[in-house]
N, C-alpha and C positions, 0 to 999 in steps of 0.2 A: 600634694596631689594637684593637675593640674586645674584650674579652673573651670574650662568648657566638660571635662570628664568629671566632676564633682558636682556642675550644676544637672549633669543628667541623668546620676546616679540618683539627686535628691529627687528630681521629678520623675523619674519612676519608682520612688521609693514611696510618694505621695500617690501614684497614680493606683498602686498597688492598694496602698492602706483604704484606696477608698473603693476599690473594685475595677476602675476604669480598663478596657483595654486597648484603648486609644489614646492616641497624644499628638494634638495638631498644634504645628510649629508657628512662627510666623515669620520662617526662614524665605526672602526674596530672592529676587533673580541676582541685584548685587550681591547681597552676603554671601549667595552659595559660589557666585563667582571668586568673590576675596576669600571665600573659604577653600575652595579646591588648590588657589596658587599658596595659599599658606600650608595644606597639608602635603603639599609637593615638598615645599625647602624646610617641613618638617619631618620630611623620612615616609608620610603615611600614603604615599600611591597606589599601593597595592588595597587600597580600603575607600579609595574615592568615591565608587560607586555607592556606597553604603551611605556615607558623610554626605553625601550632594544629590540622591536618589528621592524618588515620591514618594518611597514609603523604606523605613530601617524598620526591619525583622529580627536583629541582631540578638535583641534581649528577649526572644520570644513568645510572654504572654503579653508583653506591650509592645505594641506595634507605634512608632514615632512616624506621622504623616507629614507632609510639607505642601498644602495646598496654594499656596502662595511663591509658589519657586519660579512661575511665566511671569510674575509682574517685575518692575525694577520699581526700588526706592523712590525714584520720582513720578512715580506712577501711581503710586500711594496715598505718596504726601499732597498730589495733586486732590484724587479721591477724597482725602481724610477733610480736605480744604473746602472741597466744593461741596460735601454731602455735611458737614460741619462732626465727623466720628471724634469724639474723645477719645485724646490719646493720654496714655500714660506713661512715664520716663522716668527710670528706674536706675540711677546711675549704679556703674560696674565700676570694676577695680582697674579698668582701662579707661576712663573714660577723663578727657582732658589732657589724655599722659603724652606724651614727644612720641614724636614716629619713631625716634629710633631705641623707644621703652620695650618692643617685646619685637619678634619676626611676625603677628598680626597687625598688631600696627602700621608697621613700615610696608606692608603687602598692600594693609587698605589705603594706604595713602599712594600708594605707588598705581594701585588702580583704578581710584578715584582720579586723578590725576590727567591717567590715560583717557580715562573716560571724557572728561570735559575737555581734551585737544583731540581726540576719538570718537563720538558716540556709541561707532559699535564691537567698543574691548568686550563693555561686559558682554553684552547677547555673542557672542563669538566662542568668549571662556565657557559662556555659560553651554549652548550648543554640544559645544567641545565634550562636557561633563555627563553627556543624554547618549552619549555613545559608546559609554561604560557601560559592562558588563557585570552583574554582580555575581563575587565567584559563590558557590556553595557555604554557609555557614559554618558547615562541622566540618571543614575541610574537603579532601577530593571526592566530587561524585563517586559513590558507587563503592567508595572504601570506607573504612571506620571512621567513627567521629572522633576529627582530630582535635586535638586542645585547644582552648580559647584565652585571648588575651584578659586578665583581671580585670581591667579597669575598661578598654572597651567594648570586647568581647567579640572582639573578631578573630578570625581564626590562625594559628601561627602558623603561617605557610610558608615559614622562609626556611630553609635548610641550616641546622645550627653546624652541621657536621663541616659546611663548607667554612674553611678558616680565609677563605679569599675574600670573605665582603666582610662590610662594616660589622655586621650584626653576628658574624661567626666569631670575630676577634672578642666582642665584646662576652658573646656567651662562653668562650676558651677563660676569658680572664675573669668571669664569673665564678667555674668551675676549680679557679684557681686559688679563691679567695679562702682565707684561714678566718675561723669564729676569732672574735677575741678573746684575751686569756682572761675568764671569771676570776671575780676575789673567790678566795679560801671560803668562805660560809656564803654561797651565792645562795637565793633561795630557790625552789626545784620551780623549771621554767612547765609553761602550760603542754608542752608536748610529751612531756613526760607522766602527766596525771594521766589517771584510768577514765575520765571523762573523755578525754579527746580519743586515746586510744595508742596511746605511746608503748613500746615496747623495752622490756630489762635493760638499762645501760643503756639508755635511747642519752643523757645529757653527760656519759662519759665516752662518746666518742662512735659509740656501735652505731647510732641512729641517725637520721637526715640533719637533725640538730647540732649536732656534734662535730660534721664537716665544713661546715660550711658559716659564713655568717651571716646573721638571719635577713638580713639587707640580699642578700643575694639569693633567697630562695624567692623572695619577691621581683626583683628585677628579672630574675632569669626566664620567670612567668608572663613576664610585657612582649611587646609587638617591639618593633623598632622604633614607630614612633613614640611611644608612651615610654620607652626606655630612654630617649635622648628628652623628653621633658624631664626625668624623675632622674636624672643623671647627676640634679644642681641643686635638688633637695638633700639637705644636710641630716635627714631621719625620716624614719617610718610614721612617727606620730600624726603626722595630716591626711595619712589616709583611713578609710573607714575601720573599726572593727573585724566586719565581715569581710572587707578587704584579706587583712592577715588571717585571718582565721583558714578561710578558703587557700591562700597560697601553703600554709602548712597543711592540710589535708593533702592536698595535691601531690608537695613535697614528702609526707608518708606515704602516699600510696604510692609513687613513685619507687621509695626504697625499698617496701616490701614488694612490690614486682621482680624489681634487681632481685632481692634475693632469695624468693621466689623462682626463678630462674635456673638457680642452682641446680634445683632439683626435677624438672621438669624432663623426662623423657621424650623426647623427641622419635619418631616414626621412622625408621629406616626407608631408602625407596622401594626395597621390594617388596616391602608392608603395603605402602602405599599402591603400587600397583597393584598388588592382591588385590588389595581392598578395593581399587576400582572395576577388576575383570569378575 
């Protein structure tokens, strides 16, 4: 699971446990700068406004604030100086690493950079980012609430159907992928107990379980960006419980729609016109 999506999943897992509905950041005017050009050349554009905005809505009953997103970093550390504020430094799993250790890295140094032969890169990136519009949560105004990404929970608003962009190939060759073959005495997987809600012959083959491998009812659930981070993870096992959990409900109720379907009678037009005259 990625990093920045796994530390936000815990702090509102903590904001919850303790009732909070607020969560203020102490995301600056640099960070949100090196952060908009890092979710660019990670696929997440369609989500900036969300990532770089004064207040993320995304998760609902916590609302993530950013009051601190006009100042820049030396503006801070000026403050911090002069008023003498204790600061505290919590090193990360990036921290001392080569620029060329992740696409955040090499972004912040590439505009750190800019900025000190520059002064006004960041305030310019950052401007830039205040001119976003945030789209709808649950997808299009005024239509059903569409599906949301697992792990950030923004809305998947890319058209899977189009096989012309990146993220149509990717979800084609998702829908492509075969389960692996169980040993002979496998033990019966959790989709099939009467707890979750599995149906007769759900792990020989009839049910979402059965088509697919279970790696790809989870990918197939991500945004583009969270799908090109979790592209290079070798298993499921690093992300949360509720994680999978959630992506298999999904992936049932999915199938039982499908085959639901079946049977649903459909309205002729001149029904329909009756029905409105």
């Amino acid at each position: 699971m990625p990093c920045p999506a796994r530390r936000t999943h815990l702090i509102l897992h903590v904001a919850r446990t303790h009732g909070y509905s607020k969560v203020m950041t102490g995301d600056s005017c640099t960070r949100l700068a090196i952060k908009l050009m890092t979710s660019l050349a990670l696929g997440r554009g369609a989500f900036l406004a969300w990532d770089t905005g004064f207040s993320d809505e995304r998760h609902g009953d916590v609302v993530v604030v950013r009051p601190m997103r006009d100042h820049t970093l030396k503006e801070i550390a000026f403050y911090n100086r002069l008023f003498a504020v204790p600061s505290v430094f919590t090193p990360a799993i990036d921290t001392k690493a080569p620029e060329k250790s992740s696409i955040h890295r090499l972004m912040e140094a590439f505009v750190l950079r800019l900025q000190a032969q520059f002064p006004s890169t960041v305030s310019t990136v950052y401007r830039t980012s205040e001119k976003l519009v945030k789209a709808p949560r649950d997808g299009s105004a005024g239509g059903p609430p569409g599906p949301r990404c697992l792990l950030c929970m923004c809305a998947l608003d890319i058209d899977t159907a189009d096989s012309a962009t990146a993220f149509g190939v990717q979800t084609l060759h998702l829908s492509q992928m075969q389960p692996p073959t169980p040993p002979a005495e496998a033990p019966t997987t959790p989709c099939c107990s009467a707890r979750v809600g599995g149906a007769q012959g759900c792990c020989q083959g009839a049910g979402p379980c059965g088509r697919q491998d279970p790696r790809a009812h989870v990918i197939e659930q991500l945004c583009y960006g969270c799908r090109v981070n979790m592209k290079d993870v070798p298993s499921l096992d690093p992300l949360p419980p509720y994680i999978l959990t959630e992506a298999q409900l999904r992936s049932q109720r999915a199938w039982v729609l499908q085959e639901l379907q079946e049977y649903l009678i459909e309205d002729s037009d001149d029904e329909v016109q009756t029905g409105e005259s």
